[in-house]
PDB file of N, CA, C and O in Angstrom:
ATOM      1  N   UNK A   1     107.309  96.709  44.925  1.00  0.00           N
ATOM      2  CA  UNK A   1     107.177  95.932  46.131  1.00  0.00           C
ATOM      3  C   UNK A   1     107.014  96.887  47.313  1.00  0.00           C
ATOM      4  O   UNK A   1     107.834  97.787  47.490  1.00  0.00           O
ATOM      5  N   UNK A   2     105.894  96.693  48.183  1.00  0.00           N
ATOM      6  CA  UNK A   2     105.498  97.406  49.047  1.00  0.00           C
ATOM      7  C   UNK A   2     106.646  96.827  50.234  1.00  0.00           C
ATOM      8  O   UNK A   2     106.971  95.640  50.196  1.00  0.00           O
ATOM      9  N   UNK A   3     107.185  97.685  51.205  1.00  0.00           N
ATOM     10  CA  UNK A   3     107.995  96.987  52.573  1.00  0.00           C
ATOM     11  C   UNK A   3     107.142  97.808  53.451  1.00  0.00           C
ATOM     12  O   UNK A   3     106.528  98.875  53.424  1.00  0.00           O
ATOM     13  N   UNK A   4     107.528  96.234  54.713  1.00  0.00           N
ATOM     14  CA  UNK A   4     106.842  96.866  55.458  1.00  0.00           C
ATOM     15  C   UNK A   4     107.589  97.296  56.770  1.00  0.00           C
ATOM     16  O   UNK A   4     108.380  96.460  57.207  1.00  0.00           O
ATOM     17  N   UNK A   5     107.457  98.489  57.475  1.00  0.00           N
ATOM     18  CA  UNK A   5     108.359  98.621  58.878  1.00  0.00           C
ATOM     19  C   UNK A   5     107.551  97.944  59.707  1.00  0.00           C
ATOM     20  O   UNK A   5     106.327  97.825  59.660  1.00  0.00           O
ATOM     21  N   UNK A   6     108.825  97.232  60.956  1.00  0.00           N
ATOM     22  CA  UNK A   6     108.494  96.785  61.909  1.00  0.00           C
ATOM     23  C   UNK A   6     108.619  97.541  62.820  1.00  0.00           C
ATOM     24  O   UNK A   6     109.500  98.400  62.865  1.00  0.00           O
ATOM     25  N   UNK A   7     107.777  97.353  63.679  1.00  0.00           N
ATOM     26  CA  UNK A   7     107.816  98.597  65.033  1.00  0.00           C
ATOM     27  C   UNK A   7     107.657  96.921  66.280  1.00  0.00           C
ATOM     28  O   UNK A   7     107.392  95.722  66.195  1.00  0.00           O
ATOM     29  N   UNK A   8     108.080  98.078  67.436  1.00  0.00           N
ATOM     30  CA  UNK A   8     108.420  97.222  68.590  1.00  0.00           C
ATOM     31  C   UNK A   8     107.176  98.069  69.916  1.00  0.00           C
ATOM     32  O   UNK A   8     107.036  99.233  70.292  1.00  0.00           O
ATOM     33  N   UNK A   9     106.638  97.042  70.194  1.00  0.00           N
ATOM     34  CA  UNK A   9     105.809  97.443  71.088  1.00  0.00           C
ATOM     35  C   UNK A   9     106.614  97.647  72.870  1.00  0.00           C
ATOM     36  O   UNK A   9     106.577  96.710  73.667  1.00  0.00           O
ATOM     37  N   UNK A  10     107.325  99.089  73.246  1.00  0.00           N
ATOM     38  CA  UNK A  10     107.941  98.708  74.286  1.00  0.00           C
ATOM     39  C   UNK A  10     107.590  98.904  75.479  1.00  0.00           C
ATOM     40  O   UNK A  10     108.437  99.061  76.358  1.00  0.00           O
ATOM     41  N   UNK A  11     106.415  98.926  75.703  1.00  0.00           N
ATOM     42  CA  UNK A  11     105.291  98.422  76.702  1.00  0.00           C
ATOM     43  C   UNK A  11     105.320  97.369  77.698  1.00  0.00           C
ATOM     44  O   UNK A  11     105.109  97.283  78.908  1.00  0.00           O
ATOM     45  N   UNK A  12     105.787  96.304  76.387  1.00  0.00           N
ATOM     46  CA  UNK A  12     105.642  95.010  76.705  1.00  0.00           C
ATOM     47  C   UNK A  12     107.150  93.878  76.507  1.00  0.00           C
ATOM     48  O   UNK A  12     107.234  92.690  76.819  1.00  0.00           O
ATOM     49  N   UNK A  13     108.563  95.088  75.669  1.00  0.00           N
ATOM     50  CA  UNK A  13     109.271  94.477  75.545  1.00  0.00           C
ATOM     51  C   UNK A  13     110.236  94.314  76.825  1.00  0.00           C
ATOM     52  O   UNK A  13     110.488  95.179  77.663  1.00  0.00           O
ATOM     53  N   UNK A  14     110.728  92.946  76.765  1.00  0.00           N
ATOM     54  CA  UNK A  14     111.799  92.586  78.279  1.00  0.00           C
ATOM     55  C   UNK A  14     113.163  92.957  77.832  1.00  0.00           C
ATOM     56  O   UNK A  14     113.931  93.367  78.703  1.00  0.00           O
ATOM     57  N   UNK A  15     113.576  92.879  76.629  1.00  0.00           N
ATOM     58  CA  UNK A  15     114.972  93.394  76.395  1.00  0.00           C
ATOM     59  C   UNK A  15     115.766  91.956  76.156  1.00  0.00           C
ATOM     60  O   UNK A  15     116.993  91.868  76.212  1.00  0.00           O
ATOM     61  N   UNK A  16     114.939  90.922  75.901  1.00  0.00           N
ATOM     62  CA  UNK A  16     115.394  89.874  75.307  1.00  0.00           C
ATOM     63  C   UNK A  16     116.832  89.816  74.405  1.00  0.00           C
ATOM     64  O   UNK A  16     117.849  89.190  74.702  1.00  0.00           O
ATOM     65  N   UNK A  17     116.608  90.627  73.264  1.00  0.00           N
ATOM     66  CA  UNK A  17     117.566  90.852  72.080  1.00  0.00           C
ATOM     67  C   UNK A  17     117.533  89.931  71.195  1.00  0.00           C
ATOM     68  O   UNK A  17     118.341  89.838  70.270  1.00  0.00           O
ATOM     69  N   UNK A  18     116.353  88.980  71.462  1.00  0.00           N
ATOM     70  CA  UNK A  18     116.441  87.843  70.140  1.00  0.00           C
ATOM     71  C   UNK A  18     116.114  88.763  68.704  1.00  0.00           C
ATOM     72  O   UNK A  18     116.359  88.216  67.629  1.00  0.00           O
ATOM     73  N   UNK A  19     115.709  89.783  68.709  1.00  0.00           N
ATOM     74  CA  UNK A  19     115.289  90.405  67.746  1.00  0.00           C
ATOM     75  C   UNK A  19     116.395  90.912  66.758  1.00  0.00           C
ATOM     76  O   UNK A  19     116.393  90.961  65.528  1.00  0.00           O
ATOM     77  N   UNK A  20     117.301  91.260  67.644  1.00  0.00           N
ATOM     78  CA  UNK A  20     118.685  91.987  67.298  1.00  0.00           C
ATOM     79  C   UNK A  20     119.687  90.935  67.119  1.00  0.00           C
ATOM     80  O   UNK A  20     120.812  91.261  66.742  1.00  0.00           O
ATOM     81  N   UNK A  21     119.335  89.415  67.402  1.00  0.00           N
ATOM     82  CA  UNK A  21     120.602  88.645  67.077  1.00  0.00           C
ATOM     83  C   UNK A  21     119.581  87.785  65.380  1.00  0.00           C
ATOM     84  O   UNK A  21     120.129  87.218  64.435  1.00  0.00           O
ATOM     85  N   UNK A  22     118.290  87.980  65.549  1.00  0.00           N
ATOM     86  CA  UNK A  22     117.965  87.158  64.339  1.00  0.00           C
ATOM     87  C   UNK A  22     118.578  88.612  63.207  1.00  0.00           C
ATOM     88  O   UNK A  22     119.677  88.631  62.653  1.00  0.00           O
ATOM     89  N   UNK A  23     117.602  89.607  63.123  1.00  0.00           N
ATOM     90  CA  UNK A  23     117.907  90.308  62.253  1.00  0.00           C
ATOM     91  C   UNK A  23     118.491  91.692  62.964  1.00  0.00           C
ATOM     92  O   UNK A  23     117.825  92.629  63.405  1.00  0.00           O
ATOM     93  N   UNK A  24     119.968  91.535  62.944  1.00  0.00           N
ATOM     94  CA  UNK A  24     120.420  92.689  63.416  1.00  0.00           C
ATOM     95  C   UNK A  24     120.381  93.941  62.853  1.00  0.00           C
ATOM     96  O   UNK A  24     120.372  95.017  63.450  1.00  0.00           O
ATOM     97  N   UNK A  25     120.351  93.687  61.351  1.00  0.00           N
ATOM     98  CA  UNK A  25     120.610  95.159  60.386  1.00  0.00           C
ATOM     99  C   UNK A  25     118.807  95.842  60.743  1.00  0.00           C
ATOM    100  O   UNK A  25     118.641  97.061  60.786  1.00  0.00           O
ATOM    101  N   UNK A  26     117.735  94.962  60.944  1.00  0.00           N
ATOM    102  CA  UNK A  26     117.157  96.237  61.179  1.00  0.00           C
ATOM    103  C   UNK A  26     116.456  96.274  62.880  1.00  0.00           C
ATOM    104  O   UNK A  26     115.351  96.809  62.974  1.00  0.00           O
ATOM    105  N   UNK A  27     117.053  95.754  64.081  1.00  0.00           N
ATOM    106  CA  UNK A  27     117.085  96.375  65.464  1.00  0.00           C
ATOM    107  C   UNK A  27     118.326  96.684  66.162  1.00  0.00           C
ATOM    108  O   UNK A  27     119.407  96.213  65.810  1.00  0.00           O
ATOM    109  N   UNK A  28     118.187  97.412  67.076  1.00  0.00           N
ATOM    110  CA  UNK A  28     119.436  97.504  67.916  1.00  0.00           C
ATOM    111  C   UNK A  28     119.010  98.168  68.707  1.00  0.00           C
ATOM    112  O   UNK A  28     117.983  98.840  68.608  1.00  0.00           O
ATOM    113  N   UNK A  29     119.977  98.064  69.941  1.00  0.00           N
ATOM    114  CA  UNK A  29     119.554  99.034  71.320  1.00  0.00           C
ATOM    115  C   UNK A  29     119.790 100.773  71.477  1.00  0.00           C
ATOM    116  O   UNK A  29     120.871 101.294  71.748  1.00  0.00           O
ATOM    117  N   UNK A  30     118.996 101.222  71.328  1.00  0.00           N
ATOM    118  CA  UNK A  30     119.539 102.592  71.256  1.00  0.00           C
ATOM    119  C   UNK A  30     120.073 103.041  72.787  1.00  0.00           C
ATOM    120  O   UNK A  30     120.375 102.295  73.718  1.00  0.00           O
ATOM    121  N   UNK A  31     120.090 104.753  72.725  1.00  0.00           N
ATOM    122  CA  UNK A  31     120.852 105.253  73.812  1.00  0.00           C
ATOM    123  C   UNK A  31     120.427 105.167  75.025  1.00  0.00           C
ATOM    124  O   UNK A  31     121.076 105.187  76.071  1.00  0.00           O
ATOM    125  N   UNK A  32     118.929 105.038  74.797  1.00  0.00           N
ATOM    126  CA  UNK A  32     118.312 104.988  75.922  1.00  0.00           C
ATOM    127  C   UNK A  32     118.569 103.845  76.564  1.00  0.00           C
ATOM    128  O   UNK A  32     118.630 103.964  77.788  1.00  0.00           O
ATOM    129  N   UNK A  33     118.762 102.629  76.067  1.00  0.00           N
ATOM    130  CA  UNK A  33     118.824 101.275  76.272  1.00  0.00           C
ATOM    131  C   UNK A  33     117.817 100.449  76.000  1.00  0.00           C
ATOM    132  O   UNK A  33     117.605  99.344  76.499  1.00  0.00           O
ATOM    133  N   UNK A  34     117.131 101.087  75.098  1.00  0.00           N
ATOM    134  CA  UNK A  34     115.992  99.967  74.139  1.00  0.00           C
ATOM    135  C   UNK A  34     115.815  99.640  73.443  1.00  0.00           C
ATOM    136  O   UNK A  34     116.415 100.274  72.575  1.00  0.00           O
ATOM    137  N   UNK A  35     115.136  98.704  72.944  1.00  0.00           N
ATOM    138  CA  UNK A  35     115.412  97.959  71.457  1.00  0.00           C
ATOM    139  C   UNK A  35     114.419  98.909  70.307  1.00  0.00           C
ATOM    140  O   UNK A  35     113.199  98.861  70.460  1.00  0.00           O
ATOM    141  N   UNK A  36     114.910  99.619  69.355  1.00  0.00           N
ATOM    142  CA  UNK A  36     114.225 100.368  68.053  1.00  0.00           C
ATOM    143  C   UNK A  36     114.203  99.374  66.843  1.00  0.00           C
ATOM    144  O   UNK A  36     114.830  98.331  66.665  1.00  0.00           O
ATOM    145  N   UNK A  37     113.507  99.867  66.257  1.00  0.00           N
ATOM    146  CA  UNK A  37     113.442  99.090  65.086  1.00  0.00           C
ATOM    147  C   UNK A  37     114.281 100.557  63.852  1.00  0.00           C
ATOM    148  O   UNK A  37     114.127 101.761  63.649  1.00  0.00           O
ATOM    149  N   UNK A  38     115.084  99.510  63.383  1.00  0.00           N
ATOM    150  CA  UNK A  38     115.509 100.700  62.460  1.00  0.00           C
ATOM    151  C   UNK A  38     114.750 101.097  60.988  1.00  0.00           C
ATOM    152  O   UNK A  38     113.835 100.403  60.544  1.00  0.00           O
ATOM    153  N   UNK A  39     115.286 102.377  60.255  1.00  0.00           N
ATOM    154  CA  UNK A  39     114.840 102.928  59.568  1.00  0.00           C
ATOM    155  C   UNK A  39     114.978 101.673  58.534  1.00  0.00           C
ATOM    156  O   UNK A  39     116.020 101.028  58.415  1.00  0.00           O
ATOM    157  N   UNK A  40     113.380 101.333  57.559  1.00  0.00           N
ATOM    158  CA  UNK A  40     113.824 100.627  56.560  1.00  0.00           C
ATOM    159  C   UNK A  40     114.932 100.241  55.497  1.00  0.00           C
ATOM    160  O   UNK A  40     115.594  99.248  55.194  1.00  0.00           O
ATOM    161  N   UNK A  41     114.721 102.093  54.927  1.00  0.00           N
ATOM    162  CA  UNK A  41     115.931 102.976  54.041  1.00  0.00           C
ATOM    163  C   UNK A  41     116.915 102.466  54.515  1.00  0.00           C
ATOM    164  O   UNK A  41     117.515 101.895  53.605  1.00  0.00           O
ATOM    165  N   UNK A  42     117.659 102.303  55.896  1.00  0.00           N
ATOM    166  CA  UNK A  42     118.977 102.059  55.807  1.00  0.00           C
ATOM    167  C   UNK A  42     119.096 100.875  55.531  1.00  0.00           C
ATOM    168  O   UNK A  42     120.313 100.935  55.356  1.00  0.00           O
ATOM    169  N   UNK A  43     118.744  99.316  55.246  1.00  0.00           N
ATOM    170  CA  UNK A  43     118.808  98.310  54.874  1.00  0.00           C
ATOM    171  C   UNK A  43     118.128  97.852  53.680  1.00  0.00           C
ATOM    172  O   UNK A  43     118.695  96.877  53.186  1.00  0.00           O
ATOM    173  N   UNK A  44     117.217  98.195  53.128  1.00  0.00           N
ATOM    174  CA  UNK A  44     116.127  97.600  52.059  1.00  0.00           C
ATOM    175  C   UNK A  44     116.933  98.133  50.728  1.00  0.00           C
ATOM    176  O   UNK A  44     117.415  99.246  50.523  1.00  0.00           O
ATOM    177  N   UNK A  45     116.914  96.930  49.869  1.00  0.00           N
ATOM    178  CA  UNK A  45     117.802  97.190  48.658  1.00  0.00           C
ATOM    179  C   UNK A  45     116.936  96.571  48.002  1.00  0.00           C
ATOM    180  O   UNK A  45     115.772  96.399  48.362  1.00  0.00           O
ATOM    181  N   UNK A  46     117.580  96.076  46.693  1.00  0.00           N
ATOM    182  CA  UNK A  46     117.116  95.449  45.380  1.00  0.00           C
ATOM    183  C   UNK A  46     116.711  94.421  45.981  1.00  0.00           C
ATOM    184  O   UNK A  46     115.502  94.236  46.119  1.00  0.00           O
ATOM    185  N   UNK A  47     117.916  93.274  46.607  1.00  0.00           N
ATOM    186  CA  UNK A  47     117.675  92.295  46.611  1.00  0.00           C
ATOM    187  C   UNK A  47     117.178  91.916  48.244  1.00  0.00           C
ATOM    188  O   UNK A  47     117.760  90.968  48.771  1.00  0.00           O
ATOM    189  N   UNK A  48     116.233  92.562  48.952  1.00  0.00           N
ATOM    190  CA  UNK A  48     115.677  92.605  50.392  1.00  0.00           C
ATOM    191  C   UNK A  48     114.859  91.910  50.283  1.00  0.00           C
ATOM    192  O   UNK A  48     114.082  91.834  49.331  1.00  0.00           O
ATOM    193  N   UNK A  49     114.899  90.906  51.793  1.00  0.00           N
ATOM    194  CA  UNK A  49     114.457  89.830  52.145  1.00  0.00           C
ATOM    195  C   UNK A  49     113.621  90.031  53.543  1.00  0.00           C
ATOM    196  O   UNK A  49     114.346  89.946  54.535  1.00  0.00           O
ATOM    197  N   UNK A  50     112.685  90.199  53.725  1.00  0.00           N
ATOM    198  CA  UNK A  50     112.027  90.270  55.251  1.00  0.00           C
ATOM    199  C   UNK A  50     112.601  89.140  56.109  1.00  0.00           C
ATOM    200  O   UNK A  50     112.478  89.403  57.305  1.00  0.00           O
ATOM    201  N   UNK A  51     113.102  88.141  55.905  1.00  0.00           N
ATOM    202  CA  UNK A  51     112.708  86.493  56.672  1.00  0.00           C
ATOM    203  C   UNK A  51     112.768  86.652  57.442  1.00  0.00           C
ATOM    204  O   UNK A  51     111.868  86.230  58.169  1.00  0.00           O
ATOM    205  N   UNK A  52     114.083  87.552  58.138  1.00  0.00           N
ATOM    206  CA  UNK A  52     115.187  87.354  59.078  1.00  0.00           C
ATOM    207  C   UNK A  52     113.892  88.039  60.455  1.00  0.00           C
ATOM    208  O   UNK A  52     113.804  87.769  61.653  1.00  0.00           O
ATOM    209  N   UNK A  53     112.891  89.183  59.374  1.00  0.00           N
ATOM    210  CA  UNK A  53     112.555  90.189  60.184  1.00  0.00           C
ATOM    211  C   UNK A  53     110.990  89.368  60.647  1.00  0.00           C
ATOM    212  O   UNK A  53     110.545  89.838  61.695  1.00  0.00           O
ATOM    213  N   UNK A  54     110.251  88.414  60.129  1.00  0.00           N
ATOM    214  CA  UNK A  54     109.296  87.555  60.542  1.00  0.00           C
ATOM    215  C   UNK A  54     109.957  86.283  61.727  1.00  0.00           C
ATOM    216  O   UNK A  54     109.359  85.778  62.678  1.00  0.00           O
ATOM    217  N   UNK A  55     111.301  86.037  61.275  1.00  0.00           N
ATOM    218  CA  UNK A  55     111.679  85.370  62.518  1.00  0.00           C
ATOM    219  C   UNK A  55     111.809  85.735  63.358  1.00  0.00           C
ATOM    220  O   UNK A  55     111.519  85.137  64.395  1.00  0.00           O
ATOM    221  N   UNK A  56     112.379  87.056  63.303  1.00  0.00           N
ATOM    222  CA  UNK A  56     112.287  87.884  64.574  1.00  0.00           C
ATOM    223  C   UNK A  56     110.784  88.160  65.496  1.00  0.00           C
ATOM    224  O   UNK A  56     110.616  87.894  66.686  1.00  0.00           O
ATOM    225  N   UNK A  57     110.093  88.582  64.835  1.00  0.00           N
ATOM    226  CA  UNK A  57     108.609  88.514  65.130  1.00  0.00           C
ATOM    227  C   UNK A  57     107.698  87.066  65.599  1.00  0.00           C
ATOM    228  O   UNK A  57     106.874  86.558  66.360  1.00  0.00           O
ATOM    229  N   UNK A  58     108.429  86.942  64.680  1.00  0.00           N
ATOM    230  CA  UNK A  58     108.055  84.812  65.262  1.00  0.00           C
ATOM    231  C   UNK A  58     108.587  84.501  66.611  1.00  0.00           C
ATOM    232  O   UNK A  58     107.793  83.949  67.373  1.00  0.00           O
ATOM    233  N   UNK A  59     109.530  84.699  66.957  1.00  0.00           N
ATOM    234  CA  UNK A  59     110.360  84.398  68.002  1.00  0.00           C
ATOM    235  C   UNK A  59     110.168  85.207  69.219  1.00  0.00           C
ATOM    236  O   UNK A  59     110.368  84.405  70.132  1.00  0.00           O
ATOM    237  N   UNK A  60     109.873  86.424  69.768  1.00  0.00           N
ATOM    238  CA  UNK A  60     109.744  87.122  70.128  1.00  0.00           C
ATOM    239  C   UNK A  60     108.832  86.450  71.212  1.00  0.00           C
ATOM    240  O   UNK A  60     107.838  85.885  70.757  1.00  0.00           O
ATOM    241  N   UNK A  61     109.019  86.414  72.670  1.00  0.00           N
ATOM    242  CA  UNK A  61     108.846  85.723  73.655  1.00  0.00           C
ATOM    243  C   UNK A  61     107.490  86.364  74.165  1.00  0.00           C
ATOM    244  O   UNK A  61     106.585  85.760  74.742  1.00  0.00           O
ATOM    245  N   UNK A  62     107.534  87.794  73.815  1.00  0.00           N
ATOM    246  CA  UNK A  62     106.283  88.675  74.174  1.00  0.00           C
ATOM    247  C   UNK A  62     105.516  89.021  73.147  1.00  0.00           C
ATOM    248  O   UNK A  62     104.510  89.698  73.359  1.00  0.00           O
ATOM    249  N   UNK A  63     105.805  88.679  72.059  1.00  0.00           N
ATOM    250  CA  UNK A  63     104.907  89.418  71.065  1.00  0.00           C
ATOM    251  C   UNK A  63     105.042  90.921  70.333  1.00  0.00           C
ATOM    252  O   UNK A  63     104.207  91.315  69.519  1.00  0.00           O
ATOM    253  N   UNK A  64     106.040  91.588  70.679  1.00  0.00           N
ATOM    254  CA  UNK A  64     106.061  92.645  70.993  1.00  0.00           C
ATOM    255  C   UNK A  64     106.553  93.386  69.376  1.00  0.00           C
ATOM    256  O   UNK A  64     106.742  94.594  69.237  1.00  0.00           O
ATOM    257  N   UNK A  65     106.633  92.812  68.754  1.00  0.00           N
ATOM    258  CA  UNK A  65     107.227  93.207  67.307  1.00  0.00           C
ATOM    259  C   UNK A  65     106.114  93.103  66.424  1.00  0.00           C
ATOM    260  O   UNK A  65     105.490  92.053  66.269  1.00  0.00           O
ATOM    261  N   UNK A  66     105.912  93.928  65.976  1.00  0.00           N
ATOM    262  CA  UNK A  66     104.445  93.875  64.335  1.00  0.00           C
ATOM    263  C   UNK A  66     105.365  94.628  63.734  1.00  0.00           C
ATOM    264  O   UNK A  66     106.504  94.990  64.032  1.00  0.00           O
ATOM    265  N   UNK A  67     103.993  94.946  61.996  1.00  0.00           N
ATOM    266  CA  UNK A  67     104.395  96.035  61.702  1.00  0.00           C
ATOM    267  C   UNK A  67     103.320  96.815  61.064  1.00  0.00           C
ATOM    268  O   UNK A  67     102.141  96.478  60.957  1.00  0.00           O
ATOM    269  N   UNK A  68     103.882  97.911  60.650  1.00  0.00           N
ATOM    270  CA  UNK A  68     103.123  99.411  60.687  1.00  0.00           C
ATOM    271  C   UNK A  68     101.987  99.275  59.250  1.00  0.00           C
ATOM    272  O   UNK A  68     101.247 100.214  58.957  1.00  0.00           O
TER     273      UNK A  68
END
């Protein structure tokens, strides 16, 4: 099974955080104070599920989430 990373376009992101409350395990705000998309590796297992990470993308007020 191919995964795919999501990247965050922050150009265009407002800092919403819907991204980080749908699927928290893979965004969060880093130090700078912006939203990253995290490393796949640290979440993707056997039993990995994107949903959380298309709702996030779905939801996303700007658009600002694809992936790579």
């Amino acid at each position: 099974m191919s995964i795919k990373t999501p990247a965050i376009d922050l150009g265009c992101c407002i800092l919403c955080e819907i991204c980080i409350e749908l699927a928290p395990h893979a965004f969060q705000i880093n130090d700078a104070g912006f939203v990253e998309a995290l490393p796949v590796e640290s979440y993707a297992s056997d039993n990995y599920s994107d949903e959380d990470i298309h709702e996030a993308i779905k939801n996303c007020p700007r658009n600002c989430i694809t992936y790579e």
